[in-house]
Every structure is written in structure tokens, then in C-alpha cells.
N, C-alpha and C positions, 0 to 999 in steps of 0.2 A: 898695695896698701890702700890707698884712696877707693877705690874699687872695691874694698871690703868694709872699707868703713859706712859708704855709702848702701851696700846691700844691708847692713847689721842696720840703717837709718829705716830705708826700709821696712826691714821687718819688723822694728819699734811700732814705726807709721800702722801697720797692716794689724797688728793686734792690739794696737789701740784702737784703730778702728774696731776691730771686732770687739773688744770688749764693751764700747759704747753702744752698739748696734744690739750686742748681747742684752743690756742693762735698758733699752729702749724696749726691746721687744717685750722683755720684762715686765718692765710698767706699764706698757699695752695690756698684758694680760690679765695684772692683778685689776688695772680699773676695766675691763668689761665683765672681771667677775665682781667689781661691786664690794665695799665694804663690808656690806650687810652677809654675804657670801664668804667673808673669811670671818665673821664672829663668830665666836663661839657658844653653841646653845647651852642653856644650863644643863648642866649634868644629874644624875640624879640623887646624888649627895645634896645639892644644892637646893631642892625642891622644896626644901620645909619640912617637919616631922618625919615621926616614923616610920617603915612599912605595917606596924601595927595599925598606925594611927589613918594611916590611908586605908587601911584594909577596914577598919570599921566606920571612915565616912563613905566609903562605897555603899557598903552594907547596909548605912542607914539612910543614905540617899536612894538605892534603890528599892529600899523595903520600903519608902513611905512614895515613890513614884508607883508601883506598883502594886499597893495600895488603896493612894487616890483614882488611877484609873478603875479599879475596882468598884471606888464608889461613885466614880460618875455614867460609871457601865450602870449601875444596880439603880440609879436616880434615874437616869434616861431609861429601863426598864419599867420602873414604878410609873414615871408618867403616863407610857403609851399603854399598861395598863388601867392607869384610870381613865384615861381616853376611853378604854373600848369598855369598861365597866359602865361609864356615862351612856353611853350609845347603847349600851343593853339595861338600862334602868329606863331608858327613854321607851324604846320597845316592849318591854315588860308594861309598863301605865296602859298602853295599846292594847295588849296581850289581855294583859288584867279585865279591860273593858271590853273586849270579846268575850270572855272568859265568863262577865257578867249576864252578858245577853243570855248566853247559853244555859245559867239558872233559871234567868227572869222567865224564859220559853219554856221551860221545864215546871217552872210554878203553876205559867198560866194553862200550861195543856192540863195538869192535876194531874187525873188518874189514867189520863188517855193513853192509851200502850200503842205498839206497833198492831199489835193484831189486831184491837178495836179499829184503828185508825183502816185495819183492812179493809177488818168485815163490813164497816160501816160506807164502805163503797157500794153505787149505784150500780155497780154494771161490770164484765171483764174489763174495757178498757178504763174507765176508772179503777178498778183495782190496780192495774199496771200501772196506769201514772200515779196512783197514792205509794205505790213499791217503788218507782224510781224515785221521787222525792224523798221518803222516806229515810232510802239509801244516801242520799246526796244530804240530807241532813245530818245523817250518824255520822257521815267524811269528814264535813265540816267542821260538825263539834268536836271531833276526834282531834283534828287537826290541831284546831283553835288552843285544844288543851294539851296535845302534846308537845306543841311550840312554847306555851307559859311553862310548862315542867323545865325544858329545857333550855331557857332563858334564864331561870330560877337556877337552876345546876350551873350554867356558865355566870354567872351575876358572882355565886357562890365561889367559883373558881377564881374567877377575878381575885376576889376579896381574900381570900388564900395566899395566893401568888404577891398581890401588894404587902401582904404581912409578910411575907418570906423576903420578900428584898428591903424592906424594914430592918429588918433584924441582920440582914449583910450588910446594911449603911452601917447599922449600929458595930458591928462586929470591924469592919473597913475604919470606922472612926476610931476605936480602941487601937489596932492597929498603926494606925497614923502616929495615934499618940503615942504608945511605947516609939516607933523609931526615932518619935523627936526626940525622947528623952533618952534612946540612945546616941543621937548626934550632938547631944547637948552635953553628954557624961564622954565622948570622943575630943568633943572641943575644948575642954573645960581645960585638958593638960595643954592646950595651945593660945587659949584663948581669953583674953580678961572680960569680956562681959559683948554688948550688940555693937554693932557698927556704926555707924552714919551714912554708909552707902554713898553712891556716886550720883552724878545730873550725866547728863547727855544726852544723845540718841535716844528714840525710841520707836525707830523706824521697824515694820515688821517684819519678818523674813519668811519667808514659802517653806511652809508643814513639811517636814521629813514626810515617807511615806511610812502607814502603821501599819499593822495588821486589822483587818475586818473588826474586831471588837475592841479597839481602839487602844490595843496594849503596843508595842514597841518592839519590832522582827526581832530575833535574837541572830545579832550579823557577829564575824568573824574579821581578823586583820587579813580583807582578801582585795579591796583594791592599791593599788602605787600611788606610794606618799608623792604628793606634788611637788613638794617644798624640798630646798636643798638635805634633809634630813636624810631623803628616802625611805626604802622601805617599803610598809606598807601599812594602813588602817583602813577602819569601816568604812563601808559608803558612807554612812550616816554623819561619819568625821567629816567624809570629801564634802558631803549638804551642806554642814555649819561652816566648813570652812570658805567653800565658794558663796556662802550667803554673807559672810563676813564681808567677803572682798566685793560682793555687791554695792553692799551697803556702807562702802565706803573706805573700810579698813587694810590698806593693800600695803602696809610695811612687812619688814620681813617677819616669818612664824616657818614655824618647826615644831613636826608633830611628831613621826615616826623615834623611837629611841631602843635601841637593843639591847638595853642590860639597865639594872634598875627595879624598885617595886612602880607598884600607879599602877598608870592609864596608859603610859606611854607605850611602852612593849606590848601593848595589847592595841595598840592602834585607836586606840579611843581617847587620845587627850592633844591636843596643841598650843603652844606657849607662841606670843605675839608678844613680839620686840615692840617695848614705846618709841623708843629713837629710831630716829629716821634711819641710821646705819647699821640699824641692829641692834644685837646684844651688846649692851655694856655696863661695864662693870660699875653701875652708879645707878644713885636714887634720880629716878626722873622728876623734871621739875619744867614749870614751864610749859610751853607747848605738849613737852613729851607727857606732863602729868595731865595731862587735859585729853588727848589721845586715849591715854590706858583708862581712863577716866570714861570718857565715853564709850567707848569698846565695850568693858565690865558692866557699863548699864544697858549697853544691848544686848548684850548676851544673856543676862539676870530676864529683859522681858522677853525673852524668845526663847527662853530654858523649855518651854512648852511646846512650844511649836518646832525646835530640834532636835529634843532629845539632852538637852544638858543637864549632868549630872549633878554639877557643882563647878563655882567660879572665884582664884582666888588672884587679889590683886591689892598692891598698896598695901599692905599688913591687914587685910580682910578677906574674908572668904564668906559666899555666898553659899547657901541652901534652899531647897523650895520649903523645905519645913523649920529651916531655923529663921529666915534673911539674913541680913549682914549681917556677920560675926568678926570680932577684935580678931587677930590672926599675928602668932607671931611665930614663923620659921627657922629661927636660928642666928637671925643678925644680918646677913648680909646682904645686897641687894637683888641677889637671886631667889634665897632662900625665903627673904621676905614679899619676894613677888613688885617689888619694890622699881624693877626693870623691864619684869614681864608678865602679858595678863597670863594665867593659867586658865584651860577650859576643859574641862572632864568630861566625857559624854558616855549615856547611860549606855 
């Protein structure tokens, strides 16, 4: 009996042990994955409006991005136009006053022809040299005159060409303007009137790359989400996201999302947790509002130079063609953006 009783102490002993050894290793594992590592990202219930209401601030975000690049194609067009219209008015004055000679010569010879100018040669070889001048005259003037025609023609062209991209500004500006007043008739069911917008940052971040006439590649969800999300999004995403974390912004974010309307399942959008530990279920305040605070205002001045579509954070949301808009979600601190900045990219 002693004997038994003492192996039964034991095995008490041994899985006590184990269970503490169990419950240690435990706690090792949750803290090297990190708070921020088991919160959980807003879902996409939680996000704020509708998928209508998403679907037509894409729509008017990208209608008026695509747009403006239009018109600063068609403006940067206009100018080196008149650049090379100056440059051929400058040359034409030149033209013009050769142009002139070749009357004034014409006046003073009178009625001298080529044949008099022959016959009235002393000798063969004076005829020959009055026939090669002659010749080298008619080159000249020909010349002279067929460079003013065609200066004339290209001057003309010029002047063409800048009215035609006139009237693309002008047509790019109408343009602009119906999608504001699409994004203004999308906001209007979420939105009570402008924002007051955020301070912070406004450190620059390195230009996405564009395509050659300065519009925007059209990329696909093809590289691996970084972030515990996984998945996968644009390059353009991984750009703004690693320019984030350049410039300072390294709390946790979660981009990639597989079910849901947006930007998320298409790899174009990322939510950045204000709190240090992540998502949580609460209005940031404090440090944490000063973070989502600054963020929001980097991302607003570098909407340009990354490709962002639109930013919403703190019961506001940004646009290139609206600015800060009132923004209201749904109430809670997800939905209101209220915990995390949102960033949509075009």
C-alpha cells in the first residue's frame, strides 16, 4: 500500500508538471505572435456603407483620377506645343526677311530675264559663269521660299493642334466635374457635409511606377500580402504599403480580405490599426488618435504620387475631388474608421 500510494503521488507530481510546462509553452507562443497577431481585422460588414455606396465611390474616384491625368497629359501637350510654335515664329521673321530680299532683287533687276542676262554675255565663258549663277540663284530663291511655305504650314499646324487640346482640357474639366458631383450624390447618403481634415506628416513617398503617358498600369491581386492577412494584392498596394512603413508607420495593418465588397478582395485596400496592439474594439484617443491622425494626412498628400484612391478615417473620408468629407459608417468603431485608417488604392 505505501508503495502505491507513493507511485499515485507521483503521477500527481508528473502531470502537474506537465500541465505547467504545457501552459508555459503556451504563453511563449501567444507572446512571440504578438497581440497585434491575434486581433482581429475588421471584417467586411464592419467597414461602413454599402457595397453600392463603395461601388460608386470607386467609380467616382476613378473617373475623376483618370480624368485629371488626362488633363495634365493634354496641358503638358499644349505647352511643348507652343514651345515649338515660338521656335517656328521665331524662324518664320528670318524666313519672311529672306523672302523679302528675293522681291527686292526681283524689283531691281525689272525686266531682266534669264535669257537677256545670257545673251548679254561677253564671251562662252562668260555665258557659262552667267548660267551657273543664274542656276545658284533660282536654288536659292526656291529654297528661301519653299522653307517660308513650310514654316507657314507647320506654324499653322501648331495652332491646330493647341486648339485641339483646348478643347480636351475643356472636355477633361466637365469630366472632373460631373464625377464630383457623382461623389458628392454617393457621399451625401453617409455624409453630413466637409471635414476638417487631419495635421501630421507630410513627408513624401517615391512615385509608384506609371505607365509612359503618365496614367496608372492596370495591375491585378498578383503579388503576397505581407501582413498577417495574407493572400495577395497589387504591387502598387505592396508601394504604398512599404512607403507607409518608411515613413514611419509600422503598427500592425491588414490588407488582403477574401470575401466582402471594396478594395479588399481585390488587393487594393489596407486598414492600419491605431493601437499599438492592433485592432480594437474602441475609439482611439490619445497617442492612438494622433497616429491615425497622422497617417490619414500622409496618405491624403501622397494620394498622387501612389495611386490612392480614397482615405477614410475618424468618421471622415478623403477624396482627390471631394477633400475631407463628414463620414459616418454605422456606429461602431470599425465601421466608423474610428480604430482603423482605411486606404483604397486606385
Amino acid at each position: 500500500m505505501p508503495r502505491t500510494r507513493l507511485t499515485g503521488r507521483r503521477v500527481r507530481r508528473s502531470l502537474l508538471a506537465l500541465l505547467t510546462a504545457t501552459a508555459v509553452l503556451l504563453g511563449a507562443g501567444l507572446a512571440a505572435a504578438g497581440p497585434a497577431a491575434a486581433a482581429p481585422s475588421p471584417n467586411a460588414d464592419d467597414e461602413g456603407g454599402s457595397k453600392q455606396l463603395r461601388a460608386a465611390l470607386e467609380a467616382a474616384a476613378k473617373g475623376h483620377i483618370d480624368a485629371k491625368n488626362k488633363l495634365d497629359n493634354s496641358k503638358r501637350r499644349q505647352a511643348a506645343l507652343a514651345a515649338q510654335l515660338k521656335d517656328i515664329e521665331v524662324r518664320l521673321v528670318g524666313l519672311t526677311a529672306e523672302a523679302g530680299e528675293v522681291a527686292v532683287q526681283s524689283y531691281q533687276q525689272g525686266r531682266l530675264t534669264p535669257a537677256s542676262m545670257l545673251l548679254a554675255s561677253s564671251g562662252p565663258d562668260d555665258f557659262l559663269h552667267r548660267a551657273v549663277e543664274l542656276d545658284m540663284l533660282a536654288q536659292r530663291n526656291s529654297k528661301r521660299l519653299g522653307d517660308l511655305a513650310a514654316a507657314k504650314a507647320e506654324a499653322a499646324e501648331s495652332k491646330l493642334a493647341i486648339d485641339a487640346e483646348v478643347r480636351e482640357q475643356q472636355k477633361q474639366v466637365t469630366v472632373l466635374a460631373r464625377k464630383k458631383k457623382d461623389a458628392e450624390v454617393a457621399l451625401a447618403k453617409v455624409s453630413s457635409g466637409a471635414g476638417a481634415g487631419f495635421g501630421g506628416s507630410s513627408s513624401s513617398a517615391k512615385p509608384a511606377p506609371r505607365n509612359s503617358d503618365g496614367s496608372w498600369p492596370s495591375e491585378s491581386c498578383s503579388v503576397s500580402d505581407p501582413t498577417p492577412a495574407d493572400g495577395c494584392i497589387t504591387p502598387r498596394t505592396l508601394h504604398m504599403l512599404q512607403q507607409a512603413k518608411a515613413a514611419g508607420y509600422k503598427r500592425y495593418a491588414s490588407c488582403h480580405r477574401s470575401g466582402g465588397g471594396g478594395e479588399h478582395p481585390k488587393g487594393r485596400a489596407c486598414d492600419f490599426a491605431a493601437a499599438t496592439d492592433g485592432f480594437e474594439d474602441r475609439t482611439a484617443t490619445g497617442g492612438d488618435k494622433s497616429y491615425g491622425d497622422s497617417l490619414a494626412n500622409w496618405a491624403k498628400n501622397n494620394a498622387n504620387r501612389l495611386g490612392i484612391m480614397y482615405v477614410i478615417w475618424y468618421r471622415q473620408i478623403w477624396m482627390p475631388n471631394t477633400g475631407w468629407r463628414a463620414y459616418s459608417g454605422g456606429g461602431s468603431p470599425a465601421a466608423d474608421h474610428t480604430n482603423h485608417v482605411h486606404i483604397s488604392m486606385y
